[in-house]
TIZA-904803 format. One record per atom (N, C-alpha, C): residue in one letter; z, y, x. Coordinates in pm, whole numbers, padded with zeros to 5 digits, always signed. Each point is the difference from the previous one (the first is absolute). Layout:
// residues N
aZYX ...
END
This chain:
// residues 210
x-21582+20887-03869 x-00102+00082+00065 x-00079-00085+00099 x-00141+00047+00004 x-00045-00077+00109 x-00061+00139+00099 x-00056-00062+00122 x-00033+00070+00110 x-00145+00011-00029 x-00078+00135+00029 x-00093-00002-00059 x-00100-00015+00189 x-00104-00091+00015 x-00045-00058+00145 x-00174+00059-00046 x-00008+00038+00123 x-00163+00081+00074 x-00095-00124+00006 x-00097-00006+00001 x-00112-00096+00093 x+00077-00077+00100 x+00042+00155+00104 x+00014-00094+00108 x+00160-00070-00027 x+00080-00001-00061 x+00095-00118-00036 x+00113+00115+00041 x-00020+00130+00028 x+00102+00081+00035 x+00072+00042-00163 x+00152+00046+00021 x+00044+00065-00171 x+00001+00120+00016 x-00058+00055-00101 x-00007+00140-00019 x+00050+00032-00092 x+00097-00022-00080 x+00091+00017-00154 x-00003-00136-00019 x+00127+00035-00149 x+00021-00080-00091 x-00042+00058-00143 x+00030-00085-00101 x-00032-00012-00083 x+00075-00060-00130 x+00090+00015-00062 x+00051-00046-00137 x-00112-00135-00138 x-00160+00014+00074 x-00052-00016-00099 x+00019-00178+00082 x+00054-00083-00114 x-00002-00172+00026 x-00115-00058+00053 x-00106+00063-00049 x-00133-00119+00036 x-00096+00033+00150 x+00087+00118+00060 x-00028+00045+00110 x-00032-00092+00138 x-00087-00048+00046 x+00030-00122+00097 x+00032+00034+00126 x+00104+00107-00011 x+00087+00022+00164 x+00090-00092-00023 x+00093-00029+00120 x+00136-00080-00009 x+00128+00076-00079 x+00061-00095-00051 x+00112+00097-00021 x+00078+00126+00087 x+00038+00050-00065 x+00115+00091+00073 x+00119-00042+00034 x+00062+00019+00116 x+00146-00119+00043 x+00112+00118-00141 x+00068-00042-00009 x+00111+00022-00057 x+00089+00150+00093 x+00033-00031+00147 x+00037+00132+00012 x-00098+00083+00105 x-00087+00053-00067 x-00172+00044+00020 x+00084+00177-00002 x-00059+00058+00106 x+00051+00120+00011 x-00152+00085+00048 x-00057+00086-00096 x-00111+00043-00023 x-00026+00089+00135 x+00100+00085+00015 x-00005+00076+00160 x-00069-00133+00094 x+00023-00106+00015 x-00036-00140+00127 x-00148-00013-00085 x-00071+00044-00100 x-00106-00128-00026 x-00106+00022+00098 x-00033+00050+00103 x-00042+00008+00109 x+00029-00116+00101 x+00141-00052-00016 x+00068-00105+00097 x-00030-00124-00067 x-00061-00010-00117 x-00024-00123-00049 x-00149-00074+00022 x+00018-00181+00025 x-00149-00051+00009 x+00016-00103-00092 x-00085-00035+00016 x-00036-00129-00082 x-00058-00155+00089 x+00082-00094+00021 x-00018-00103+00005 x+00031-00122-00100 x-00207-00086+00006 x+00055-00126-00092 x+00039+00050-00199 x-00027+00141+00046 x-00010+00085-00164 x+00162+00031-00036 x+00077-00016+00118 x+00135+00033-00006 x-00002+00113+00030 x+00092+00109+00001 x+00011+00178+00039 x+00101-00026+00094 x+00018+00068+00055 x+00137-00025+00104 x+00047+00148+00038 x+00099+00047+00084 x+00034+00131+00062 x-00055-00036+00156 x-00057+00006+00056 x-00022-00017+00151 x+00066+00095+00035 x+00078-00070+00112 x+00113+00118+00097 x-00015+00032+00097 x-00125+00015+00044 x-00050+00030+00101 x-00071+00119-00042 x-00080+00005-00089 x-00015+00113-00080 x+00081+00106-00006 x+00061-00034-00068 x+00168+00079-00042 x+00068+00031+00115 x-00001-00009+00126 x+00077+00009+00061 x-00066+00147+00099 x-00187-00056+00023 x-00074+00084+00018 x-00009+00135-00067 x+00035-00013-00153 x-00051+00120-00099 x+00185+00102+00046 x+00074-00092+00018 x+00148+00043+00054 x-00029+00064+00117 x-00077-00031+00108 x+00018+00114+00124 x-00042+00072-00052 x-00160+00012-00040 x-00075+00105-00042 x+00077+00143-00081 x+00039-00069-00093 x+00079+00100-00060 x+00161+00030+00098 x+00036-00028+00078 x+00104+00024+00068 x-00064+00105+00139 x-00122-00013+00026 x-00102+00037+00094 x+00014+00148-00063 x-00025+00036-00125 x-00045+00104-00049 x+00148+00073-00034 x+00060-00066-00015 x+00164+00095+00000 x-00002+00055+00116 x+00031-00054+00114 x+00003+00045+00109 x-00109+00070+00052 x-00134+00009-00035 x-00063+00148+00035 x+00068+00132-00088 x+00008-00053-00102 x+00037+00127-00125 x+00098+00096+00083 x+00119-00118+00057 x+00147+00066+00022 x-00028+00069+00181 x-00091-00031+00025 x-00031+00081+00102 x-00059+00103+00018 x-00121-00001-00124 x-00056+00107-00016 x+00101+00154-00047 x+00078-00073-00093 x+00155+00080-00068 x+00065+00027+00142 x+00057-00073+00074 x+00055+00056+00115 x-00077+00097+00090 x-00149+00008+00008 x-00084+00083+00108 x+00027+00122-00080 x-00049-00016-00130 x+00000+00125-00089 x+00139+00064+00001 x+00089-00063+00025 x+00114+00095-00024 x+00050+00069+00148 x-00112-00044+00087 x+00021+00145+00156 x-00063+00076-00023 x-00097-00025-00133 x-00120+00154+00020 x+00024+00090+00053 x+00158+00066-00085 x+00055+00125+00001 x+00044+00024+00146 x+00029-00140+00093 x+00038+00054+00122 x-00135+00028+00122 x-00072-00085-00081 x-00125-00014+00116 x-00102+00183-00001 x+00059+00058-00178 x-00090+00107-00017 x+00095+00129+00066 x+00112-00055-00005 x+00108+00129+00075 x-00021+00002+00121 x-00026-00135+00101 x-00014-00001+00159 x-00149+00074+00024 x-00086-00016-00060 x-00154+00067-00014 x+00019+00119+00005 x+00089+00066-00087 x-00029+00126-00027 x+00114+00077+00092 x+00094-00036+00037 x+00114+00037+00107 x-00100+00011+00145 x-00088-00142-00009 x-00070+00067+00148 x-00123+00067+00013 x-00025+00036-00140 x-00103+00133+00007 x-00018+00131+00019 x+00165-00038-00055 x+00081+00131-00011 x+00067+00069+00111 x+00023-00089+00070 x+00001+00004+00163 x+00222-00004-00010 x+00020-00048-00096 x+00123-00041-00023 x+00052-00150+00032 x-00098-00052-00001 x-00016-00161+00062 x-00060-00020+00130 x-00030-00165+00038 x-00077-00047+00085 x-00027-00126-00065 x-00092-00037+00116 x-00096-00154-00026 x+00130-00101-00061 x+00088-00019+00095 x+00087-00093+00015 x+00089-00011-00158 x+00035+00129-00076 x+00052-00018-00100 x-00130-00055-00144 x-00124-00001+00027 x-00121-00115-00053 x+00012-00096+00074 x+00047-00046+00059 x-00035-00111+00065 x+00090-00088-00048 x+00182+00051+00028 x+00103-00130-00083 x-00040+00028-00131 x-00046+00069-00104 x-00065-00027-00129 x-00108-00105-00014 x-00092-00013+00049 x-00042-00089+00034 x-00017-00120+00080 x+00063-00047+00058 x+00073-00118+00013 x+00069-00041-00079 x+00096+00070-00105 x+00042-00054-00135 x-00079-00073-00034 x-00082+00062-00042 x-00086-00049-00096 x-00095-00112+00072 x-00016-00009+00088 x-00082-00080+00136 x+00073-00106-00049 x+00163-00034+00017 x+00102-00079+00013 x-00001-00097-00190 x-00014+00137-00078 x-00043-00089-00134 x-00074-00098-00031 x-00130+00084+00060 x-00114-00104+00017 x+00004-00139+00061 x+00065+00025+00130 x-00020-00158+00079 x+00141-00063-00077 x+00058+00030-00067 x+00115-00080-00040 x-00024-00094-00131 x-00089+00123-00080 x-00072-00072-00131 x-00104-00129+00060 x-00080+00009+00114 x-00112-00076+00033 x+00107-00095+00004 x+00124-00021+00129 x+00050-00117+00042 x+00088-00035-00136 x+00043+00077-00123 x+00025-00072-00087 x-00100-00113-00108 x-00140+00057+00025 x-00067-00062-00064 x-00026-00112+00083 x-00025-00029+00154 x+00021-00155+00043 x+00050-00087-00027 x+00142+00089-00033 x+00137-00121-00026 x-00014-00024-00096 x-00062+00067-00120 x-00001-00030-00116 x-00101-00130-00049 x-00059+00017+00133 x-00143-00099+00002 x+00063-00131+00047 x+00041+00027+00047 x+00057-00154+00069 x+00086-00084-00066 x+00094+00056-00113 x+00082-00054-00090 x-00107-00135-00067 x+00139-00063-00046 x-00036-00138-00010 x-00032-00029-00146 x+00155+00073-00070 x+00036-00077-00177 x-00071+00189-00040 x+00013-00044-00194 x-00009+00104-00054 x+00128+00080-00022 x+00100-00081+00028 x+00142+00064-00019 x+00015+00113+00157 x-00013-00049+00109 x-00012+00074+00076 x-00090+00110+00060 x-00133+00019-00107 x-00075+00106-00005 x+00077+00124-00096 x+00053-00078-00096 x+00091+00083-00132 x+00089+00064+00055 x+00061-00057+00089 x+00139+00013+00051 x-00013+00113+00163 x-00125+00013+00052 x-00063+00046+00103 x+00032+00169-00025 x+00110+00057+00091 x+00011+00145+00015 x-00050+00045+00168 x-00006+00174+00007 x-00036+00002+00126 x+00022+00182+00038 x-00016+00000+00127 x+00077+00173+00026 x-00044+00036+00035 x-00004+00119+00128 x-00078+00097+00087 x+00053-00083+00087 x-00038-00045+00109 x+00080-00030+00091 x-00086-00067+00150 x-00104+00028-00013 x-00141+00052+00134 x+00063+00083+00039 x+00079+00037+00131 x+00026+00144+00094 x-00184+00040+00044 x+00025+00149-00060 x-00152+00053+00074 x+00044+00118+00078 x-00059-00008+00135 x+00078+00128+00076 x-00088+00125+00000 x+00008+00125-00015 x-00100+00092-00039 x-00075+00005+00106 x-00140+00069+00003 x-00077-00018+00130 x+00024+00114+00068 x+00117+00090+00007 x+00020+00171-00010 x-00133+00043+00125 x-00082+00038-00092 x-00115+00071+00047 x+00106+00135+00060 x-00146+00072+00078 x+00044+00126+00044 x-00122+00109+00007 x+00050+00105-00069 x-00157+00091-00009 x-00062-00040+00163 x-00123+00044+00002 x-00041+00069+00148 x+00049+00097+00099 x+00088+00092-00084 x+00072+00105+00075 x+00103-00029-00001 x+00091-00074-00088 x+00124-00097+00006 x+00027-00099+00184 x-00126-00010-00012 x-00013-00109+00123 x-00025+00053+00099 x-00044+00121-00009 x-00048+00055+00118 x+00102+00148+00079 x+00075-00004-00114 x+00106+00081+00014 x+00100-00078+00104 x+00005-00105-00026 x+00098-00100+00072 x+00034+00025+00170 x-00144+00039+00037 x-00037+00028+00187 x+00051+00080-00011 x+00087+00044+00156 x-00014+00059+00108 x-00089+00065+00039 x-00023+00138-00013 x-00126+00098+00041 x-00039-00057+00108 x+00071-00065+00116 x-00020-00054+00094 x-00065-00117+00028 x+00058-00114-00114 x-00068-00101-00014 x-00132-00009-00044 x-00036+00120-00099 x-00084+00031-00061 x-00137+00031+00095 x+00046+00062+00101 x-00091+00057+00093 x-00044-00129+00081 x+00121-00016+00092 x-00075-00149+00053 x-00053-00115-00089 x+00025-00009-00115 x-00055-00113-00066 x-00170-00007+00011 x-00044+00187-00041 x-00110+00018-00059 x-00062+00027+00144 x+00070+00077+00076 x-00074-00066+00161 x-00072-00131+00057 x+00091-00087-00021 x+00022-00144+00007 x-00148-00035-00063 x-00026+00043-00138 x-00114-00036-00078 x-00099+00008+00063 x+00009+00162+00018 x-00160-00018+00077 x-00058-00070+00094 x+00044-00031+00079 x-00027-00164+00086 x+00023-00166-00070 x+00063-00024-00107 x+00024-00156-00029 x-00061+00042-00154 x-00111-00088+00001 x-00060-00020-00160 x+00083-00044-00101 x+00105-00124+00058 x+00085-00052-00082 x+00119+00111-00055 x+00021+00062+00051 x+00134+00099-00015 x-00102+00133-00098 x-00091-00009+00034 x-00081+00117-00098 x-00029-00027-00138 x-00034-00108-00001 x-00061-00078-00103 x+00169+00006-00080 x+00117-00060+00034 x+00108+00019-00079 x+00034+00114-00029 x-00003+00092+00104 x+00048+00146-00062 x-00097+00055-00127 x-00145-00030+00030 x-00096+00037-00102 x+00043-00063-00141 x+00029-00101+00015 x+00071-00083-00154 x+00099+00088-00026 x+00132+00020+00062 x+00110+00066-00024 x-00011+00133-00067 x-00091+00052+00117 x-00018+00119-00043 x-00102+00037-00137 x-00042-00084-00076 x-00125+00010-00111 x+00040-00053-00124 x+00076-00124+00045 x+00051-00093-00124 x+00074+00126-00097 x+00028-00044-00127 x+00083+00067-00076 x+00162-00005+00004 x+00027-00115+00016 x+00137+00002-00003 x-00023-00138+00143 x+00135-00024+00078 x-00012-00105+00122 x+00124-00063-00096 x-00011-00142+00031 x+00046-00084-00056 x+00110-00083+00116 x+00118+00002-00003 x+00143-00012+00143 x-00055-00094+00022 x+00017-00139-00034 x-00015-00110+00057 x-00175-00012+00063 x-00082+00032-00045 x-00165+00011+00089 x+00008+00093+00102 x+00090+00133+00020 x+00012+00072+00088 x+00062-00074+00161 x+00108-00065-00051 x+00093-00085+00120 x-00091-00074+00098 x-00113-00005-00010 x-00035-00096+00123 x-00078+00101+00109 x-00075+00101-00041 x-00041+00142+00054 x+00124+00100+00076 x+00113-00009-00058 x+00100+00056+00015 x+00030-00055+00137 x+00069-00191-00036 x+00028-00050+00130 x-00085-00026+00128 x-00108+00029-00044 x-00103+00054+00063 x+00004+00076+00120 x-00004+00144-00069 x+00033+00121+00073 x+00155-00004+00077 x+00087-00070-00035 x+00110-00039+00109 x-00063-00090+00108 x-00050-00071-00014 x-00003-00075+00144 x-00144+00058+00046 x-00037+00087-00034 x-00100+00107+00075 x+00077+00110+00055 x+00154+00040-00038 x+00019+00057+00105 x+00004+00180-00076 x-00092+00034-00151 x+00019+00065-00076 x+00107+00012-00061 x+00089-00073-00073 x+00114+00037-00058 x+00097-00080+00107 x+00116+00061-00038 x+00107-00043+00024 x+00063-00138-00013 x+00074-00103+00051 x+00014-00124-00060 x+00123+00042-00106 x-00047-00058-00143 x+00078-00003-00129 x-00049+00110-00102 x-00102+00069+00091 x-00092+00150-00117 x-00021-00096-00031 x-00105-00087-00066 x-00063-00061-00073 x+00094-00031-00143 x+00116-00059+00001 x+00086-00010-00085 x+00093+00150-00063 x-00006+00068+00096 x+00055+00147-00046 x-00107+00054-00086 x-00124+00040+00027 x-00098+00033-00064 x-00032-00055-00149 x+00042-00148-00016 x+00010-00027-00146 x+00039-00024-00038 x+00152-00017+00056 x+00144+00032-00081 x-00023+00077-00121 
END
C-alpha cells in the first residue's frame, strides 16, 4: 500500500494501487492514526507527538461525556428540590446541596482535563482515570422572608430606625430587603456590621445564619 499525499505534502489516505507516488505504508500502519502520520525525505513515519495530542483529545472528550452522564444523573434530584420548594415542602438550601453536586462535577472534570493535559507518554493518557473529588460547599441561599424572619421584632425596629439616618445601613437593608433570595456568606459582612453598631447582639450575626 502506499499513502496517498495532497499538494501540500500532507496524507490524506492510502491506496493499494502500486504506481501511486505516496510513500509506502509502514508495515504496522493502523488506519485509526493516519492522521498521526507525515512524511519526511518521502519516508511516512507515525509522529508521536501527534499521537499523543490526538490521545488527550480523545481522552478530553471521555471526560466531558462522563460528566455530562454524572450531571444528568441528579436531574431527578435537582427536579425534586425545585418542586419540594414550590410546594412549600422544601427550601432554598435543599437546591442548593443539589447543586453544588453538580457544581463539584464540573470543577472536577475541568481539573481532570489539566492533568490530563499535562501528561507526558501516550501510555499515561491511556492509562489516565479521574473522580468527583472538587469539594463544592452549597451557597445555602435564603428566601427574603427566610432572612428576614431571622430578627428580633426588636432588632427589626432599631435596625430600620437606625436606617433612616445612615445611607450605608439603608442602602443594605434595601438590597436585603428586594433581592430574591440573600446569599450567607455576602450577608456576613452587613451582619458584622450591625454588631459593632451596637444593633445586634455580639454572635447574632452567626446565629442568624446558622
Amino acid at each position: 500500500m502506499k499513502f496517498v499525499i495532497n499538494e501540500q505534502g500532507g496524507i490524506i489516505g492510502y491506496t493499494n494501487d502500486p504506481l501511486a507516488n505516496g510513500p509506502d505504508v509502514p508495515e504496522d500502519f493502523i488506519e485509526d492514526n493516519l492522521d498521526c502520520y507525515v512524511v519526511a525525505n518521502d519516508i511516512a513515519s507515525l509522529d508521536l507527538s501527534l499521537l499523543l495530542a490526538k490521545a488527550k483529545k480523545q481522552g478530553i472528550v471521555k471526560i466531558k461525556l462522563m460528566a455530562q452522564k454524572l450531571i444528568e444523573a441528579t436531574d431527578w434530584k435537582l427536579q425534586r428540590a425545585k418542586e419540594r420548594d414550590q410546594g412549600g415542602w422544601g427550601t432554598l438550601s435543599d437546591i442548593d446541596h443539589v447543586l453544588a453536586e453538580r457544581e463539584s462535577i464540573r470543577r472536577s472534570s475541568d481539573a481532570a482535563e489539566v492533568s490530563l493535559n499535562q501528561l507526558a507518554t501516550i501510555e499515561e493518557v491511556q492509562a489516565f482515570t479521574w473522580s468527583v473529588n472538587v469539594n463544592v460547599s452549597p451557597a445555602m441561599r435564603l428566601t427574603r422572608g427566610e432572612f428576614l424572619d431571622r430578627f428580633t421584632e426588636l432588632e427589626t425596629v432599631n435596625i430600620v430606625a437606625a436606617a433612616e439616618t445612615n445611607a450605608t445601613l439603608k442602602a443594605w437593608l434595601l438590597r436585603m430587603e428586594n433581592g430574591e433570595w440573600v446569599i450567607r456568606n455576602q450577608a456576613i459582612p452587613g451582619l458584622e456590621a450591625l454588631e459593632i453598631a451596637g444593633l445586634l447582639a455580639p454572635g447574632r450575626a452567626a446565629e442568624i445564619l446558622a
